[in-house]
gemmi code that builds the backbone of each chain (N, CA, C; Angstrom):
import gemmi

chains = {
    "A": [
        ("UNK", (-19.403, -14.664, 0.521), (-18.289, -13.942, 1.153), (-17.233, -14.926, 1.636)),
        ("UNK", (-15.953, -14.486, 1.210), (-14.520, -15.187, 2.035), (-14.597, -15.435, 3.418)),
        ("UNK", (-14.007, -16.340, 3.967), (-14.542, -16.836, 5.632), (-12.530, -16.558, 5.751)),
        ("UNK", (-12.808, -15.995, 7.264), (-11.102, -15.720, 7.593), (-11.574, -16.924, 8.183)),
        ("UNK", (-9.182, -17.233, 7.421), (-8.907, -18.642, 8.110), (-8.021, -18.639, 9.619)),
        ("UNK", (-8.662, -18.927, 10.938), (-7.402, -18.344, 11.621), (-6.646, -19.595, 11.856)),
        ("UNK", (-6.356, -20.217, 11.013), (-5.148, -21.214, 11.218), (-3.840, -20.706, 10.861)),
        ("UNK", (-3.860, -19.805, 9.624), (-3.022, -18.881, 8.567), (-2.063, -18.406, 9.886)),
        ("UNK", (-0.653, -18.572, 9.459), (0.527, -18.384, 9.856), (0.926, -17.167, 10.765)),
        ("UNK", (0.147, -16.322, 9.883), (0.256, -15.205, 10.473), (-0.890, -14.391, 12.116)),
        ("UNK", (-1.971, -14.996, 11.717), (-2.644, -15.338, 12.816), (-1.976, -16.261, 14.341)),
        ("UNK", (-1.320, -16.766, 13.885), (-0.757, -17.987, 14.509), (0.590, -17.218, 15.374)),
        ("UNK", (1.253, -16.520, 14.637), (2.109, -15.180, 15.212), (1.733, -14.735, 16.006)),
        ("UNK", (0.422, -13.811, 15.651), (-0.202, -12.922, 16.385), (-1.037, -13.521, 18.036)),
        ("UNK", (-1.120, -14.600, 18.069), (-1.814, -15.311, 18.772), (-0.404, -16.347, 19.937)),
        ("UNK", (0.141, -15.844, 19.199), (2.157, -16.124, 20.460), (1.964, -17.360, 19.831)),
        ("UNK", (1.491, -18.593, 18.846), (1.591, -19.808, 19.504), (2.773, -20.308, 18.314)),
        ("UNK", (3.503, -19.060, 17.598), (4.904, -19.758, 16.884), (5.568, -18.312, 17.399)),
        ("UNK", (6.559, -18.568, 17.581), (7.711, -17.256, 18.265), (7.890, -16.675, 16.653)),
        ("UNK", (8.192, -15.571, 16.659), (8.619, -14.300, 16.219), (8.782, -12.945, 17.071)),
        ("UNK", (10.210, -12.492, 16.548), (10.549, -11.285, 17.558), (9.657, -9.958, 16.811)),
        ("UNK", (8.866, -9.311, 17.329), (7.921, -8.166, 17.023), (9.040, -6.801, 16.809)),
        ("UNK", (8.497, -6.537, 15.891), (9.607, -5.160, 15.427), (8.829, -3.921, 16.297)),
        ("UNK", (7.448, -4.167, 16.247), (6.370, -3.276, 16.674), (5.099, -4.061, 16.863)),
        ("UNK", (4.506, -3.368, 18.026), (3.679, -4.169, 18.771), (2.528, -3.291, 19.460)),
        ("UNK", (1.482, -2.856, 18.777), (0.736, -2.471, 19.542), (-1.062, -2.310, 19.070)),
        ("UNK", (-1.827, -2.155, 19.980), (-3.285, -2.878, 20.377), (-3.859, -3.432, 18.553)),
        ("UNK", (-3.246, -2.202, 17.409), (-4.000, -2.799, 16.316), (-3.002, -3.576, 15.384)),
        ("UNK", (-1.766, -3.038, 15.828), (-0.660, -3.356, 14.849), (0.563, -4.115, 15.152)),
        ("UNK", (0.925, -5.374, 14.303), (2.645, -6.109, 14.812), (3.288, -6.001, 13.827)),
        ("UNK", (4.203, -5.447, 13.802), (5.830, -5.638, 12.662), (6.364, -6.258, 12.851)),
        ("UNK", (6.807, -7.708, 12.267), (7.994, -8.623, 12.021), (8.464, -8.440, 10.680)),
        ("UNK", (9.615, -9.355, 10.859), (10.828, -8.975, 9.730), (10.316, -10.759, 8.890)),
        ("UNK", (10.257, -10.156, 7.181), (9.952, -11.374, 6.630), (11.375, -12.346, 7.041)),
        ("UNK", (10.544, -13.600, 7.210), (11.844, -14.603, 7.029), (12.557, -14.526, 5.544)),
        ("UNK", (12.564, -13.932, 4.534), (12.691, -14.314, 3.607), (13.346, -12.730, 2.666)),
        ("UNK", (13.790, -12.461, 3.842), (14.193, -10.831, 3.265), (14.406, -10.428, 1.722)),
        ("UNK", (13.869, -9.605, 1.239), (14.196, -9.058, -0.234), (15.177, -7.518, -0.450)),
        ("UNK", (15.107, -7.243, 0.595), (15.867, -5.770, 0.851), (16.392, -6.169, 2.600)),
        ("UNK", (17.593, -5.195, 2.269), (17.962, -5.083, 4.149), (17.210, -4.449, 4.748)),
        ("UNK", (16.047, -4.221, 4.499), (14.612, -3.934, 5.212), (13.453, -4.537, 4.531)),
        ("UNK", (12.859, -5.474, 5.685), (11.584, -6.161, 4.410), (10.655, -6.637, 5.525)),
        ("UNK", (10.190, -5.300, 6.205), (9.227, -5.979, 7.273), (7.912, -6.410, 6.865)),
        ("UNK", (7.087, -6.561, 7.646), (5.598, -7.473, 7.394), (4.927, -7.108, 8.517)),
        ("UNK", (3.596, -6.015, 7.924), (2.475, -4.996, 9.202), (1.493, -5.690, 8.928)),
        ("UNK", (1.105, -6.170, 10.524), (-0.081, -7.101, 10.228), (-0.861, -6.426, 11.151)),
        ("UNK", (-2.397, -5.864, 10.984), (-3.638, -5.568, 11.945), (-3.581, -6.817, 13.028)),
        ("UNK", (-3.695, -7.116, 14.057), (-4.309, -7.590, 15.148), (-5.584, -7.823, 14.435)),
        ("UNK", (-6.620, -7.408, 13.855), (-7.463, -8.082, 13.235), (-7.604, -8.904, 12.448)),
        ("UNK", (-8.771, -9.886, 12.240), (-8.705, -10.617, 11.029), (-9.483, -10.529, 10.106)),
        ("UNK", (-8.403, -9.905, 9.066), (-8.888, -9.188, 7.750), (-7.909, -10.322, 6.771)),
        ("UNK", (-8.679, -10.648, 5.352), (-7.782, -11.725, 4.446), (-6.889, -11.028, 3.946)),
        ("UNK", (-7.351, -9.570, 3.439), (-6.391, -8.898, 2.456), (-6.702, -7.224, 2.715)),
        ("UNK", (-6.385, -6.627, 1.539), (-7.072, -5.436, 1.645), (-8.147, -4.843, 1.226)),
        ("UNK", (-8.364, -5.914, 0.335), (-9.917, -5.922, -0.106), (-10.590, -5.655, 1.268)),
        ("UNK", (-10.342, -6.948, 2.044), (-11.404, -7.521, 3.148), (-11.229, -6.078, 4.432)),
        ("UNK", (-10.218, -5.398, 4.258), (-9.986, -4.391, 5.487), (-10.662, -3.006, 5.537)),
        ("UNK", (-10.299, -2.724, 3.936), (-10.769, -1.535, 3.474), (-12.448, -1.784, 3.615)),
        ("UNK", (-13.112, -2.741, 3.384), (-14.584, -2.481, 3.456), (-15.050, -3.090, 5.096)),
        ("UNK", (-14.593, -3.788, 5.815), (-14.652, -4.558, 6.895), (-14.115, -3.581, 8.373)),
        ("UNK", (-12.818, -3.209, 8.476), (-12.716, -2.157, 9.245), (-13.357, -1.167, 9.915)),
        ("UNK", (-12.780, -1.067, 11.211), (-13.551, 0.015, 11.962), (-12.372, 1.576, 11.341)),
        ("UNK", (-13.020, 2.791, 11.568), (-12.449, 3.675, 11.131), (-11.272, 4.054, 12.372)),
        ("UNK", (-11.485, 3.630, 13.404), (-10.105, 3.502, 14.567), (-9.329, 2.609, 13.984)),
        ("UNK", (-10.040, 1.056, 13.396), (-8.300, 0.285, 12.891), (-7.887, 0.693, 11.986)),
        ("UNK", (-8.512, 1.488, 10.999), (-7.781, 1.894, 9.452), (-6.766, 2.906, 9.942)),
        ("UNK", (-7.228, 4.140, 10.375), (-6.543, 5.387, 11.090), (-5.087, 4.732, 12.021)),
        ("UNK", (-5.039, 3.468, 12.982), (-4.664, 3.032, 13.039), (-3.022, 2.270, 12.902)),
        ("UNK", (-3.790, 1.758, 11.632), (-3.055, 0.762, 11.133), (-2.169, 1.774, 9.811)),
        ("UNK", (-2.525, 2.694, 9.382), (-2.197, 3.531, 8.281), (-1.072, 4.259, 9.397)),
        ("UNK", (-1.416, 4.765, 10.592), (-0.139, 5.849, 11.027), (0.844, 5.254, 11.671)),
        ("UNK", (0.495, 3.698, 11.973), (1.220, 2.690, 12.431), (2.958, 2.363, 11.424)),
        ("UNK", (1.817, 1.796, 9.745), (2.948, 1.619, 9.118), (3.889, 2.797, 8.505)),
        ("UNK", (3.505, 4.317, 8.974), (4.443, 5.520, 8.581), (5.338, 5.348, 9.556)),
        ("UNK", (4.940, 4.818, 11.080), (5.929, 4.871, 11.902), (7.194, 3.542, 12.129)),
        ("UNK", (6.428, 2.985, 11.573), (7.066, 1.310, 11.762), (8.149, 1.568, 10.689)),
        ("UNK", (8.357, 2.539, 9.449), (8.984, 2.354, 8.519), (10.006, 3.708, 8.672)),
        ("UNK", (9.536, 4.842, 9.377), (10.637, 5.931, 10.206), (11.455, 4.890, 11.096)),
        ("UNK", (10.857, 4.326, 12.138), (11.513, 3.913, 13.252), (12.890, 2.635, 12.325)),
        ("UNK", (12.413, 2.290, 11.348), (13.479, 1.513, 10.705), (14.120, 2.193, 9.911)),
        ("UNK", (14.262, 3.278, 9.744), (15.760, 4.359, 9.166), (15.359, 4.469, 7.854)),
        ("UNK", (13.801, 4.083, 7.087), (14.529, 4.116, 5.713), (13.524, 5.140, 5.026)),
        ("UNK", (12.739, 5.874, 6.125), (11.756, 7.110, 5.573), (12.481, 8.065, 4.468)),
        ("UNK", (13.857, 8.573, 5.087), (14.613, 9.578, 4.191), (15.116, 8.781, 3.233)),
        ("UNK", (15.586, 7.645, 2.925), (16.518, 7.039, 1.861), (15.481, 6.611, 1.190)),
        ("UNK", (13.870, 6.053, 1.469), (12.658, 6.068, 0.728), (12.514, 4.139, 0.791)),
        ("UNK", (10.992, 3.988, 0.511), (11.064, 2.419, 0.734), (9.460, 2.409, 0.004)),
        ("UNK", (9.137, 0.742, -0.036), (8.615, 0.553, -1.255), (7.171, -0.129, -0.337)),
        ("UNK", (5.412, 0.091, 0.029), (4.986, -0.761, 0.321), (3.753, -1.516, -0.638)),
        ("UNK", (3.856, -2.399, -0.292), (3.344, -3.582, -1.276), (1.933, -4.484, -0.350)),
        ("UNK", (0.959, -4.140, -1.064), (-0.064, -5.219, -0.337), (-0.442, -6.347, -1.691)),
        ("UNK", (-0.455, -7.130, -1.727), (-0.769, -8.092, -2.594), (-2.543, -8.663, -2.186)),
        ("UNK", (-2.980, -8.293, -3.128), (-4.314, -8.982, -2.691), (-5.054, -9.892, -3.772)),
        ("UNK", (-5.446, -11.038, -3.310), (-5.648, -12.054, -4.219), (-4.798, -13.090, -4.837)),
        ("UNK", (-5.432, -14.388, -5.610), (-5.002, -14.711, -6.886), (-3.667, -14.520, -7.607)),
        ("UNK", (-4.177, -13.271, -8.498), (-3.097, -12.588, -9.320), (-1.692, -11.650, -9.133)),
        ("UNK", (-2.318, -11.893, -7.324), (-0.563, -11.165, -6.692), (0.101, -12.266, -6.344)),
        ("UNK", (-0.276, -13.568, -6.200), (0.256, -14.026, -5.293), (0.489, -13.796, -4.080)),
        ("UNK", (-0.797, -13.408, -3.131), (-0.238, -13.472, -1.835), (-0.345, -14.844, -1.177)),
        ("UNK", (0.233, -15.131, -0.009), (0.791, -16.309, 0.280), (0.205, -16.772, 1.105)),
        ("UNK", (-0.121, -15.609, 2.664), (-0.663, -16.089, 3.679), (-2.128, -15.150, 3.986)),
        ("UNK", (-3.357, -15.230, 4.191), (-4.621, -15.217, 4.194), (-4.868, -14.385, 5.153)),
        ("UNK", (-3.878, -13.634, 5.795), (-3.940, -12.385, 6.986), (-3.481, -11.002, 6.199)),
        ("UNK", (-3.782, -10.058, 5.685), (-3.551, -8.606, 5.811), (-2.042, -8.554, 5.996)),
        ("UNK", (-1.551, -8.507, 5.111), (0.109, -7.731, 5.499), (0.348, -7.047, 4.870)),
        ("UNK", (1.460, -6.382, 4.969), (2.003, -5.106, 4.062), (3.451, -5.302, 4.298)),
        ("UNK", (3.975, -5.512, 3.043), (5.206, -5.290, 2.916), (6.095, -3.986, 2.853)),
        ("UNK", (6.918, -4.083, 3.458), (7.790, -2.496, 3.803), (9.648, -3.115, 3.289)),
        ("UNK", (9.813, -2.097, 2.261), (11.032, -2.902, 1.735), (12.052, -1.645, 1.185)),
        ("UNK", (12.949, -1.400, 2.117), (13.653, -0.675, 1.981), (15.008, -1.010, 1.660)),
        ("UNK", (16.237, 0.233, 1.899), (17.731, 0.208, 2.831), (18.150, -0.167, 1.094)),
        ("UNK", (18.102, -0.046, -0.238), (18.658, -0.159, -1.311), (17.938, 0.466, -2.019)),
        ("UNK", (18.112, 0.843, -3.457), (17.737, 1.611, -4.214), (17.094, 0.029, -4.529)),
        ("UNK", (15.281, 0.501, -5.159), (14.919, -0.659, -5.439), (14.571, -0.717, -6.659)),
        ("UNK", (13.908, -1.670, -7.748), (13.856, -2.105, -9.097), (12.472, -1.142, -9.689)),
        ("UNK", (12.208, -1.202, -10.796), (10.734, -1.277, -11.293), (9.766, -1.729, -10.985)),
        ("UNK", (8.786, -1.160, -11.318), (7.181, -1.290, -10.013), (6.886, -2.805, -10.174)),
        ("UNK", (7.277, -3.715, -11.390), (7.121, -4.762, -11.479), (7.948, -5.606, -12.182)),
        ("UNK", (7.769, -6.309, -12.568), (9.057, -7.640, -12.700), (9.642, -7.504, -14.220)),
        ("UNK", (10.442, -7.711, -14.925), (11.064, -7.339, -16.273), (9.963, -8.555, -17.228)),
        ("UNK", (9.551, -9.954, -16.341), (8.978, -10.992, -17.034), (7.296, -10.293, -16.918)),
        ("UNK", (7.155, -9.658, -16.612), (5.421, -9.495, -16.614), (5.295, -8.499, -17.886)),
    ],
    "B": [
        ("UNK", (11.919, 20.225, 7.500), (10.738, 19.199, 7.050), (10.478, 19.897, 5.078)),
        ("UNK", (10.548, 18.466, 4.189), (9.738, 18.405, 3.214), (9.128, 19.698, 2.713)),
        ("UNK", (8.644, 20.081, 1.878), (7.929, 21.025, 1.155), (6.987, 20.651, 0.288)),
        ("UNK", (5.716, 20.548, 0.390), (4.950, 20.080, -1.017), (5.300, 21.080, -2.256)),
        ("UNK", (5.487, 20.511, -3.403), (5.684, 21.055, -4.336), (4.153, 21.289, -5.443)),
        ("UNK", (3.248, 22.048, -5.154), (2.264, 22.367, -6.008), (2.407, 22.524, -7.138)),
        ("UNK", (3.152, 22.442, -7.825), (3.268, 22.211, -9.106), (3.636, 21.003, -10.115)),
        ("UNK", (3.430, 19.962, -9.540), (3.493, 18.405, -9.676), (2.168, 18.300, -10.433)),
        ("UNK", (2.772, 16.753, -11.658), (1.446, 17.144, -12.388), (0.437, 16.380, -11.553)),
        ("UNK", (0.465, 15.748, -10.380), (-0.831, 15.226, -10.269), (-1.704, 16.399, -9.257)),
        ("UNK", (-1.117, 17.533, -8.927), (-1.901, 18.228, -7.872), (-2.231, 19.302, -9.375)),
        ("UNK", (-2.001, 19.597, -10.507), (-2.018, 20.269, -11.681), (-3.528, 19.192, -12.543)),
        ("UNK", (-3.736, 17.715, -12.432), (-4.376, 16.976, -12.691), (-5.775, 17.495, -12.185)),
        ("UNK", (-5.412, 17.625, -10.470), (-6.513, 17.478, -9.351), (-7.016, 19.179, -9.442)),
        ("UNK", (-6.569, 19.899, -9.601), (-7.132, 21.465, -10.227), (-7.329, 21.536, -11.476)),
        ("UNK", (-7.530, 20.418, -12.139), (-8.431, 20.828, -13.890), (-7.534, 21.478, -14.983)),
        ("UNK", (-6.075, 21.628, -14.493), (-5.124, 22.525, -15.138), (-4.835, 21.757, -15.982)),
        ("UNK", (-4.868, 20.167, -16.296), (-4.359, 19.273, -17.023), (-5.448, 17.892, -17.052)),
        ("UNK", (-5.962, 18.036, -18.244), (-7.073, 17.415, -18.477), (-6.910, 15.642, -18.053)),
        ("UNK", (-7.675, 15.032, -17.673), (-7.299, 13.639, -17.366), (-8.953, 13.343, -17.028)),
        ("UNK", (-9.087, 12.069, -17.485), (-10.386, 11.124, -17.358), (-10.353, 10.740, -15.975)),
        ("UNK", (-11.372, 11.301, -15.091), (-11.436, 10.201, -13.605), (-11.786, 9.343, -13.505)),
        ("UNK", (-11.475, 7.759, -12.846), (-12.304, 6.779, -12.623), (-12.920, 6.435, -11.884)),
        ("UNK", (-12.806, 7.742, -10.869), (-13.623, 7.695, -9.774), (-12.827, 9.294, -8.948)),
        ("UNK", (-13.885, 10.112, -8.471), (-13.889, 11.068, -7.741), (-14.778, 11.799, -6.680)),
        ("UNK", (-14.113, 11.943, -5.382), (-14.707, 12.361, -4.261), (-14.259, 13.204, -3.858)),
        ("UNK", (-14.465, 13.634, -2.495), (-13.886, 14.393, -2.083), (-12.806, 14.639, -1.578)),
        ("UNK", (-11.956, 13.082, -1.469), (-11.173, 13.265, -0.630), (-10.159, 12.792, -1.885)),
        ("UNK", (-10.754, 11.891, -2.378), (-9.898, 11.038, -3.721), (-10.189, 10.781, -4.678)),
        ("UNK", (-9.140, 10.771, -5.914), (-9.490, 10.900, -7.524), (-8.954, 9.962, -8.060)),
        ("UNK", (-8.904, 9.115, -8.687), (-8.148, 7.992, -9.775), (-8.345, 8.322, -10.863)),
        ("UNK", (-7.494, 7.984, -11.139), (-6.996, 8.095, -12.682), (-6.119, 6.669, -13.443)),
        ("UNK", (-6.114, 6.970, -14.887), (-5.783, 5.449, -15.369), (-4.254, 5.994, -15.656)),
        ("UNK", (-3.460, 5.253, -15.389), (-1.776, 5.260, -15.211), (-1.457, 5.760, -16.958)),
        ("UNK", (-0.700, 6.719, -17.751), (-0.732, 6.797, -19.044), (0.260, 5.223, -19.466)),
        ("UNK", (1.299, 5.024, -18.750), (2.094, 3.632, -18.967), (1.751, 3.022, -17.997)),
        ("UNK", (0.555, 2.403, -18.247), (-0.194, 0.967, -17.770), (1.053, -0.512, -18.280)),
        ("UNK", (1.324, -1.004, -16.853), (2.316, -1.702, -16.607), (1.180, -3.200, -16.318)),
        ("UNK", (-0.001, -3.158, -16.783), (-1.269, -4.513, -16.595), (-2.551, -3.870, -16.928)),
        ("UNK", (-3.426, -4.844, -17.411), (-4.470, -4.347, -18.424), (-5.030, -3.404, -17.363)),
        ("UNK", (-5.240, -3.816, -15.707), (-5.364, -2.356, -14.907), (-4.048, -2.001, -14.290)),
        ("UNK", (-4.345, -0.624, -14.514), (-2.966, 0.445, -13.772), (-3.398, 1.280, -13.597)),
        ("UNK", (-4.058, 1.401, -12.257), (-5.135, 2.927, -11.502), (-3.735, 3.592, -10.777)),
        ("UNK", (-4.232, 5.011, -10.601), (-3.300, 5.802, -9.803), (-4.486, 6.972, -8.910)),
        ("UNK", (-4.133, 5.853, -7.509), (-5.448, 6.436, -6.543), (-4.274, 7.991, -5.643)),
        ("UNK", (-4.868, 9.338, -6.506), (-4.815, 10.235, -5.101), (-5.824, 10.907, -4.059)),
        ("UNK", (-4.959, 10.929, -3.376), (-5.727, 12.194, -2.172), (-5.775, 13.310, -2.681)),
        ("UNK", (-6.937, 14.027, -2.310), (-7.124, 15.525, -2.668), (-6.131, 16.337, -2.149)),
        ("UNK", (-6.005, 15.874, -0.887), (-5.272, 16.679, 0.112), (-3.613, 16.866, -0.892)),
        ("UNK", (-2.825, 17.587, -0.184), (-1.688, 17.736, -0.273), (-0.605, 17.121, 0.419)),
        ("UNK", (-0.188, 16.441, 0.149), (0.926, 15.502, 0.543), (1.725, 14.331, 0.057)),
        ("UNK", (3.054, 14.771, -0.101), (3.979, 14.369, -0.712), (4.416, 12.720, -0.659)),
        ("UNK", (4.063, 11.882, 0.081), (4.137, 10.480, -0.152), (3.494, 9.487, 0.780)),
        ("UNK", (3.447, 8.806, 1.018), (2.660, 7.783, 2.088), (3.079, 8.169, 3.739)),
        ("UNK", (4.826, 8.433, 3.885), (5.653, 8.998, 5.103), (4.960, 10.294, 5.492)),
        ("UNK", (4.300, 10.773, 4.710), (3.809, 12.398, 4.639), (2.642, 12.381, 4.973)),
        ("UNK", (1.754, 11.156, 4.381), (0.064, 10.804, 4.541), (-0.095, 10.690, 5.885)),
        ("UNK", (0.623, 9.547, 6.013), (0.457, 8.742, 7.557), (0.942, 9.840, 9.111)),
        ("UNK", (2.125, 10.510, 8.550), (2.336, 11.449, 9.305), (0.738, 12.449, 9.801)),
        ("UNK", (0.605, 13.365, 8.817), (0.074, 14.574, 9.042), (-1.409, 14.700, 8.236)),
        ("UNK", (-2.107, 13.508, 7.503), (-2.961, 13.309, 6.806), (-4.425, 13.203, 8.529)),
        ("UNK", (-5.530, 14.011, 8.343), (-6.246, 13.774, 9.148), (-6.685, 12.211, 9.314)),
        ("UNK", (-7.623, 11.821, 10.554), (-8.220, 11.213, 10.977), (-9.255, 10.503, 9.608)),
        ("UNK", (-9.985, 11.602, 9.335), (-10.643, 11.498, 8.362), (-10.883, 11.755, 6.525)),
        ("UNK", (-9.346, 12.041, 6.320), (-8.642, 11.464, 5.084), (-8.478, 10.395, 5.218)),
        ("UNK", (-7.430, 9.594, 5.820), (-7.064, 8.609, 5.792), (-8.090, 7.154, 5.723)),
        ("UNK", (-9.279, 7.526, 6.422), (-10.582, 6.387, 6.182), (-10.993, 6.618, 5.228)),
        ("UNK", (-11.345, 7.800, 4.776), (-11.699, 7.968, 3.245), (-11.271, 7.548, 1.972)),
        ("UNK", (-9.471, 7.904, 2.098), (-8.987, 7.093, 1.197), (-8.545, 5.509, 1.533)),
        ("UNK", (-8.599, 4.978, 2.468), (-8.386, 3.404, 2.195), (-9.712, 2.984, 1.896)),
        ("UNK", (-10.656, 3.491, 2.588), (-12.096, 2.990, 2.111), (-12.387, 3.245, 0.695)),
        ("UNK", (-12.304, 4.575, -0.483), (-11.938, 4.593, -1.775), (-10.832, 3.429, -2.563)),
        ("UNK", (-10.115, 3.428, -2.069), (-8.753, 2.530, -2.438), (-9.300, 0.874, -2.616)),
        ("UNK", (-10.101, 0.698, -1.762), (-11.092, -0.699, -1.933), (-11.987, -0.712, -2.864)),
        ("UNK", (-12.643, 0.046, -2.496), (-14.002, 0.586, -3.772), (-13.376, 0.794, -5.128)),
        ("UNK", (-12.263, 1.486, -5.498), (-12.013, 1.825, -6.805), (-11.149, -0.092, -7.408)),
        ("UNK", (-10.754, -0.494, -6.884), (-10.603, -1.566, -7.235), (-11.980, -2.478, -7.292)),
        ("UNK", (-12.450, -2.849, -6.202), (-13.693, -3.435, -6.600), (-14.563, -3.071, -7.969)),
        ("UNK", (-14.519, -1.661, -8.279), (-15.194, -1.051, -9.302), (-14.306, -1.573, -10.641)),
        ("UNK", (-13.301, -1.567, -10.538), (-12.754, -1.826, -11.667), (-12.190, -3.471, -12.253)),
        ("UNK", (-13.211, -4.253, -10.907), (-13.136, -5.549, -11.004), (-12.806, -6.715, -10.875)),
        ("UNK", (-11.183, -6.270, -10.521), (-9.832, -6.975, -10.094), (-9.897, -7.719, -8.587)),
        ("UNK", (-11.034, -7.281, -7.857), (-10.608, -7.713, -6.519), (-10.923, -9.150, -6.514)),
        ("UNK", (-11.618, -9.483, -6.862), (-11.606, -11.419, -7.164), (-10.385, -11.586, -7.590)),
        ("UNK", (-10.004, -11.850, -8.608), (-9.138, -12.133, -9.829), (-7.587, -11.610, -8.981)),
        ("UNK", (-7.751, -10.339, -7.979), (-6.316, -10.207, -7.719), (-5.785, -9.232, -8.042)),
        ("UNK", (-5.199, -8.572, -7.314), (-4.482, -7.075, -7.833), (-3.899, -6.934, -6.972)),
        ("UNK", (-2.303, -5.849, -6.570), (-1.499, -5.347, -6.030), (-1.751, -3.698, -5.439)),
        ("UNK", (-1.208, -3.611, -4.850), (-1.396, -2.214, -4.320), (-0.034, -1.266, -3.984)),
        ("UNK", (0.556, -0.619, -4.776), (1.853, -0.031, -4.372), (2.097, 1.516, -4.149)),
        ("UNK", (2.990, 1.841, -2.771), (3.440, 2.932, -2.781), (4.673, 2.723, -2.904)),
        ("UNK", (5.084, 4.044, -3.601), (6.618, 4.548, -3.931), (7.026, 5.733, -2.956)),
        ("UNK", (7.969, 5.472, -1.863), (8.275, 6.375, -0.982), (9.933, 6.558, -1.413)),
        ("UNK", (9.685, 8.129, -2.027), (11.528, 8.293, -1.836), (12.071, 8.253, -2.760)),
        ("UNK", (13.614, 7.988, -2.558), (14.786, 8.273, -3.641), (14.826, 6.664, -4.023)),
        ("UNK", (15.194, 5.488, -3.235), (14.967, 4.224, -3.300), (14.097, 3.691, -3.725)),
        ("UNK", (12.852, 4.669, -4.042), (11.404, 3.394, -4.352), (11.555, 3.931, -6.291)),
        ("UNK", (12.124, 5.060, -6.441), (11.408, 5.816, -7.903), (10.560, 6.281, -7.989)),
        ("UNK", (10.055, 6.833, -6.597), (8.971, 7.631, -6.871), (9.154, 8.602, -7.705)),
        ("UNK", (8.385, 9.163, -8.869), (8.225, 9.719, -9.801), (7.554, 11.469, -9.923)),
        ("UNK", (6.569, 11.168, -9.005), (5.819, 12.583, -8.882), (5.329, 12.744, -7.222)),
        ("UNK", (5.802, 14.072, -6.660), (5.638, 14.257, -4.976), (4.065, 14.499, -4.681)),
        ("UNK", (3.642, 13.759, -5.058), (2.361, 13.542, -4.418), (1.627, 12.392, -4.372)),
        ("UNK", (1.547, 11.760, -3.008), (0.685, 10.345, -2.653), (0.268, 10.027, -3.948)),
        ("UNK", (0.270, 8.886, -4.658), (-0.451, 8.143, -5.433), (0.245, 6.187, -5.197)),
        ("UNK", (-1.247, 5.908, -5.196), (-1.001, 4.314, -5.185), (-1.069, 3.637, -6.469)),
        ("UNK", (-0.371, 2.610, -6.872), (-0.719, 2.111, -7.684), (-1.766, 0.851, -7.603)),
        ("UNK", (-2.793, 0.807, -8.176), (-3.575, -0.377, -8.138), (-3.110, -1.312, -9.198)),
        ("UNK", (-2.765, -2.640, -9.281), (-2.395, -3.441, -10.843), (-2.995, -4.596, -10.683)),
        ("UNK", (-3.559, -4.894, -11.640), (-4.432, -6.160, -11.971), (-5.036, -6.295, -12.991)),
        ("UNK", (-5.245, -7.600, -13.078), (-6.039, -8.038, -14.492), (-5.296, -9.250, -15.547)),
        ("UNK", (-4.254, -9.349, -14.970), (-3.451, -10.596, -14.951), (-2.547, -10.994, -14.156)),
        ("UNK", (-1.867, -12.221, -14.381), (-1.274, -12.773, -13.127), (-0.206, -11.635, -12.739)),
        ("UNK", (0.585, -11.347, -11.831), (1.433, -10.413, -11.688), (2.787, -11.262, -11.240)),
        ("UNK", (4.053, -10.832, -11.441), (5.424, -11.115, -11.104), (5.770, -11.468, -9.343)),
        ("UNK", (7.032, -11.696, -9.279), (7.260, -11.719, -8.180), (6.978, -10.198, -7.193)),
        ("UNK", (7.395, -10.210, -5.980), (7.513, -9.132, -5.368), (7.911, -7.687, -5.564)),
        ("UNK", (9.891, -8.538, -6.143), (10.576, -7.216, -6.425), (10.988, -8.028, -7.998)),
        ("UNK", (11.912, -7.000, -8.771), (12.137, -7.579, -10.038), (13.537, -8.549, -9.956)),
        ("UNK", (13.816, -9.342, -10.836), (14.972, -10.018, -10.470), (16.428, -9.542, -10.390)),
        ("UNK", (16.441, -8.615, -11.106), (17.369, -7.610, -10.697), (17.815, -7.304, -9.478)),
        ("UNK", (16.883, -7.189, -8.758), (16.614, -6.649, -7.595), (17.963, -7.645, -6.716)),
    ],
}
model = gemmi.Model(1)
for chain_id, residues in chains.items():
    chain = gemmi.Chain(chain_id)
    for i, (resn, *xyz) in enumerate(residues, 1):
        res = gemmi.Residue()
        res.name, res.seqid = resn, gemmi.SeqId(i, " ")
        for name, pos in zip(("N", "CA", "C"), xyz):
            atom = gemmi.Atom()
            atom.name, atom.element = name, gemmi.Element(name[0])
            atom.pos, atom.b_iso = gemmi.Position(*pos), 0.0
            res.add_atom(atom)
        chain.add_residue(res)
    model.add_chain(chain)
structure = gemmi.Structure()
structure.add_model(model)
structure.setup_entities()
């Protein structure tokens, strides 16, 4: 079994010891805005737990953090205006997505009409 | 508020009205293999329930849907192999994402390396 790393960046957020302003903040769930925006909405929902991916959440989770963390990111993505204009979320898990950092996130990427489910080169 | 539209083919899928291979079915959730598979896997995980997109799930989806299907949503990937190797997980919310058909479905993709985030277009 995968060992969580809590050195991972995002842990490191969650734990105050690098500043980021919290979009949303509460006992299971934090929203920050990627540094690295792809849409004029491109937040990043991370559990307060430490889960690697969604592999690791979906089987690892208590049924309070899933319930949670699921009505968390419907609200985190109303409260950012782009429920009616529609928005895109993305968990990357593993390897073959390229995910980057070793904490559970979910990408929320709205505020433009967005592309095809995947890249024109794949 | 929204209207589910029961006559969408995946709630037409989930009543037997329109024949389709499951790759897994419970009670709460059914997969199916994507007909334009966009990677050697392209699952399309729904809820039994009725509801029109992830904004709709998270909203008004019980306590105990919602564990059911993220806990399925793990399992049907694990089953189909990708969770080592890597796979993506996508919802399409809205006029902006392309969502295609008004009823919750995720995409699972894996089985080779996958693209960036969004497409370059983007």
């Amino acid at each position: 079994m995968r060992s969580y790393d809590s050195g991972n960046i995002f842990a490191r957020i969650l734990r105050g010891e690098i500043p980021s302003p919290r979009v949303h903040d509460d006992a299971h769930t934090v929203a920050i805005n990627d540094i690295h925006p792809q849409a004029p909405t491109h937040l990043l929902v991370l559990p307060t737990g430490s889960y690697i991916d969604f592999d690791d959440f979906a089987a690892r989770a208590s049924d309070e953090e899933i319930v949670a963390y699921v009505r968390a990111l419907g609200k985190i993505a109303r409260d950012a205006g782009v429920a009616d204009s529609g928005y895109r979320v993305i968990f990357n898990v593993g390897p073959d997505s390229h995910q980057e950092v070793p904490h559970l996130h979910a990408h929320i990427l709205g505020g433009r009409a967005l592309g095809p489910l995947l890249t024109r080169r794949d």
